[in-house]
N, C-alpha and C positions, 0 to 999 in steps of 0.2 A: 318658439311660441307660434300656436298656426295663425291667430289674428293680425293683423296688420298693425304694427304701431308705430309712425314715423315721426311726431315728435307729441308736442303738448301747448295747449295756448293757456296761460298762466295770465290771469287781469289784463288780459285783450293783448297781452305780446304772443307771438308763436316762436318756439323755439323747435329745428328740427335737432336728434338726439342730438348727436353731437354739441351743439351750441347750449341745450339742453342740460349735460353733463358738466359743460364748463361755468356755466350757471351758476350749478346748484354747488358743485367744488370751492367756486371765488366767495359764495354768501358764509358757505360754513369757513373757511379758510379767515375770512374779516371778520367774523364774528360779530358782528355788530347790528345783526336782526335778534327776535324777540326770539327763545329757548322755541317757542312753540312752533313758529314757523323752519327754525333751522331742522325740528324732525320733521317737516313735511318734506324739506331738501335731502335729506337720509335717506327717508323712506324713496323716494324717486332714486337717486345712486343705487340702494339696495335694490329697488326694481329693476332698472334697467344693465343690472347687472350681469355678468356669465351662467348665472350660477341658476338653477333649475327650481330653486327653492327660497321660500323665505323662511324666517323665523319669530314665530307669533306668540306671547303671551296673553293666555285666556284672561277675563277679567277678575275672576274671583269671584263674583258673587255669588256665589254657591260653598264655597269650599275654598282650599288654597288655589292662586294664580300657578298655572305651570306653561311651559314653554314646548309648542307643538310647531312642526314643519307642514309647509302650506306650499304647494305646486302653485308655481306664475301662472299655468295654464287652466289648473282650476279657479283661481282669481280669474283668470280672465274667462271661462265659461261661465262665471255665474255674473260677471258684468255682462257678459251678453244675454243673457235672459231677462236681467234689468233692462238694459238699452229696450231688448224688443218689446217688454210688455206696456213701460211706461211712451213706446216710440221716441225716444232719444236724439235729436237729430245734433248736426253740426253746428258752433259757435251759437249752442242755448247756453244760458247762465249755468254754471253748476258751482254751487255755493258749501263750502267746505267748513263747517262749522265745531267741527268733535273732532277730539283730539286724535293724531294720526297715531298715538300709541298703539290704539284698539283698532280692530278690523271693521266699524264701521265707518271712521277715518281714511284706510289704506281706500278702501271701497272706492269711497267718491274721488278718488284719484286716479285708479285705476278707467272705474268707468268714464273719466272725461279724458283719460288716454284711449278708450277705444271707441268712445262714440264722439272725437273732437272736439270736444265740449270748450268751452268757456271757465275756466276753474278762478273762481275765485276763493280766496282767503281771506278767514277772519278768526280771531283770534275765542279759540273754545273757550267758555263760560256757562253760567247758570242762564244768562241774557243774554247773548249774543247781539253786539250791534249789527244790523242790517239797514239802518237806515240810509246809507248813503248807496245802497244798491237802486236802481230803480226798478229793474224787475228778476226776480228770480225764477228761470224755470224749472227746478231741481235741486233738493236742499235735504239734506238727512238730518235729523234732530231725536235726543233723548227726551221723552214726555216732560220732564222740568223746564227742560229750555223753552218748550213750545208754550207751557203752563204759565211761565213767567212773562212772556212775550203780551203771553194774551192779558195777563194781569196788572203791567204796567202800557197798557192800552199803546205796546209798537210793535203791533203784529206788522210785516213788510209785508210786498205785495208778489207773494210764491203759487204760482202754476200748480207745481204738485211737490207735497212733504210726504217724504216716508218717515214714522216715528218706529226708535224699537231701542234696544237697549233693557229695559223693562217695560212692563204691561202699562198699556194708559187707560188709569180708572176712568170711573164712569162720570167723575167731574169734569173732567178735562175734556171728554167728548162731547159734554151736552155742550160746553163752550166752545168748541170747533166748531157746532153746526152754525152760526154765525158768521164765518169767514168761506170766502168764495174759494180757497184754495183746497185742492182735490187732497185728501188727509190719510194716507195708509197708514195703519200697523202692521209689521214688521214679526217676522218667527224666522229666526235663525241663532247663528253663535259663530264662535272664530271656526270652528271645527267645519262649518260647510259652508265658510268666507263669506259670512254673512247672509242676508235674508234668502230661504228658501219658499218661504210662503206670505201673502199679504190679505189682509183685510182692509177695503173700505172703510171705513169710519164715522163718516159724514156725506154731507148730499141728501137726494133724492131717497135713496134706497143703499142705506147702509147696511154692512156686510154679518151674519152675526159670526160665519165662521171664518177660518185661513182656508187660500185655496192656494195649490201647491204650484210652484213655476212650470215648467216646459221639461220631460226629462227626468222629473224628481218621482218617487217612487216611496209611500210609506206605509207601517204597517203597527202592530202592536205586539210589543214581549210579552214576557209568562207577568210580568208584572203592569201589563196594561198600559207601559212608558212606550214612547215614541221611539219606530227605529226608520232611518231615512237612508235612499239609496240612490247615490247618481250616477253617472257615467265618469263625471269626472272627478267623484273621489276612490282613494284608493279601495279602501272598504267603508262597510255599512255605521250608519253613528248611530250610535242606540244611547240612548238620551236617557234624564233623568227627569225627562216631562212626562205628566199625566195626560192623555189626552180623550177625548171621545171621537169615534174614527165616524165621521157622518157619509162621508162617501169614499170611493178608491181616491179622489184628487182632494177633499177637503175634512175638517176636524176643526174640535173646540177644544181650547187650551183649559186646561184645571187648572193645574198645580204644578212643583214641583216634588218630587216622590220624598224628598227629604225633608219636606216643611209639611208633610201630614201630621197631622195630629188625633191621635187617639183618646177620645176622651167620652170616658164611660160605657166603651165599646162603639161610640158614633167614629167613624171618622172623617175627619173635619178638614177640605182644603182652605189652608188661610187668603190664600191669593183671593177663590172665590168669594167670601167671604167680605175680606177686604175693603172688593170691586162696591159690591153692596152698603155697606159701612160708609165708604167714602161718599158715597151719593147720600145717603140719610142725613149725613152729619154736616157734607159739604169739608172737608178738612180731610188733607192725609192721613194718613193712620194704616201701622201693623197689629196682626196679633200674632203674639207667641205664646210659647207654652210654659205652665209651670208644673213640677211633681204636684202628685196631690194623691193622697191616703184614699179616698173612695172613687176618682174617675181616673187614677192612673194619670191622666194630664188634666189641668185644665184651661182655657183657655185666658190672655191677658191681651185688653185690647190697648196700647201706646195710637195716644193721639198726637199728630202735630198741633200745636197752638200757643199762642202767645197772651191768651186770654185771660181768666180765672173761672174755672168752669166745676159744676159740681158731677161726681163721679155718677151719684146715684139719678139725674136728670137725663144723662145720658140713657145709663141704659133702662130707664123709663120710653126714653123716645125709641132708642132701639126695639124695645120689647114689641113695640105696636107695627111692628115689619117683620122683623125677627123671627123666627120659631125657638119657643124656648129652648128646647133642646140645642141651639146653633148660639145661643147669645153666652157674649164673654162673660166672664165669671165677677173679673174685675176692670177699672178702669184708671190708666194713669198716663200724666201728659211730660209732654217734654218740647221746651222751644221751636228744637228746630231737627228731623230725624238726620242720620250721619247717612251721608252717601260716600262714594266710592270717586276716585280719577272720574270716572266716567257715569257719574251724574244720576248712580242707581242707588239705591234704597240700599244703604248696608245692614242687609239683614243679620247678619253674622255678629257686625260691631256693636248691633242693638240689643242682641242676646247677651255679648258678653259685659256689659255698662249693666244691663238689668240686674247680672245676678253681682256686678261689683259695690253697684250704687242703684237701687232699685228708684226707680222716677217716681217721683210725685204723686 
């Protein structure tokens, strides 16, 4: 590896490798820490291993989870693009909250291996306790976590959060611009070790597009999806993002190409959609699609809530934002939507429960 890594400071102890390894061996060996943190001691063996590579499974939320090989040293050039953009420095807090299964995990491990950091541990959730940190300066989090944070009123006191995972609708932003901590979104995937591109959020002068790291290079297929090219991956990733290319370094995310929906000849991205939705109603919510005899799809909007709500009120309020041609067809709710290990929206799970046991 060309970067330098000589040990790691883990909750204000330093370990150089060596002491390091013997470490993380003695914790898994007793067994007597909590499952979550014994993969964070894995994943560090697994890193500081011989071996040139690791081995990553993607999350699923698209499709099935599959098991791809990730070069240490592209992990470690995209931690360095991190370190330099956010200025990274020595013994900051770096707060490790998701689970190190996923590569936004390995991430913040990595990077507080090469930019010295301060790594603390806390056990991944929907809430994350932070309260007994006093200050965090670097903290990766999935929109729910931060969502939740802010809704049971223990936002901590973070420097700067990168969100990503999934998209953070537009409720969860108008309630970040209240908190003094600096708020990125996040565009990446395990395939290029995480975030290749961020957006602002909140502040002053929030961002509307991604603007792409140092290095990074992207462009558009025949099918108008995202393809990305760096130096330190093997070959080009050609995605199954929609995106709109607004300059050579920056773009606005749509959709995903497999969650289009055709209906009546419009085609409709739901994410976009969604974003909107979620803001009208205030309340999560997907749409999917159903067959239908004259529009070929139509659209079905699942809201979260725990309330008693009428279908037709909805999209009465809908209709008054809305373009009719864009408004779902129908409306049905469900407690609480099914997310995934890592805290995203299981779009997939929510599809197949509709057509088992169609909600409410």
């Amino acid at each position: 590896m060309k970067q330098e890594v000589n040990g790691l400071t883990i909750e204000n102890q330093y370990f150089e490798l060596f002491e390091l390894n013997e470490f993380c061996e003695n914790a898994i060996a007793r067994n007597t820490e909590p499952e979550w943190k014994l993969d964070v001691f894995r994943f560090i063996l697994e890193f500081l291993s011989d071996s040139e590579f690791i081995f990553q499974q993607t999350s699923g939320s698209t499709g099935t989870p599959k098991t791809i090989q990730l070069s240490k040293q592209a992990m470690l050039n995209s931690a360095e693009n991190t370190i330099a953009f956010f200025q990274l420095e020595k013994d900051q807090r770096a707060v490790l909250c998701l689970p190190v299964k996923y590569i936004a995990g390995k991430m913040m491990i990595v990077r507080a291996f090469l930019a010295k950091m301060n790594l603390i541990m806390i056990e991944p959730s929907g809430a994350p306790d932070l309260s007994n940190i006093e200050k965090i300066d670097f903290c990766a989090m999935v929109p729910m976590q931060a969502a939740n944070l802010l809704e049971q009123n223990k936002w901590p006191d973070i420097k700067i959060l990168i969100l990503g995972g999934a998209e953070t609708n537009t409720q969860l932003t108008g309630k970040l611009q209240s908190v003094k901590t600096e708020v990125f979104e996040t565009y990446g995937m395990a395939e290029t070790c995480s975030h290749i591109a961020l957006k602002r959020i909140n502040g002053k002068n929030p961002e509307e597009y991604f603007t792409i790291l140092p290095e990074i290079k992207i462009s558009l297929d025949n099918r108008e999806c995202l393809e990305i090219e760096a130096p330190f991956l093997n070959e080009n990733i050609i995605t199954n993002d929609i995106v709109e290319l607004v300059s050579e370094n920056q773009f606005k995310w749509l959709g995903r190409i497999d969650n289009v929906i055709n209906s009546g000849g419009i085609k409709i991205h739901p994410e976009v959609l969604e974003k909107k939705i979620t803001w009208i109603l205030q309340k999560p919510c997907v749409i999917l699609s159903e067959p239908d005899e004259i529009l070929g799809q139509k659209m079905v909007l699942i809201v979260e809530t725990s309330e008693t709500e009428n279908p037709n009120q909805i999209l009465e309020k809908l209709a008054l934002h809305v373009d009719k041609k864009m408004l779902p067809k129908s409306v049905r709710f469900i407690d609480t939507l099914p997310r995934n290990k890592s805290f995203k929206i299981d779009r997939e799970g929510l599809k197949g429960r509709a057509q088992e046991n169609p909600f409410s």
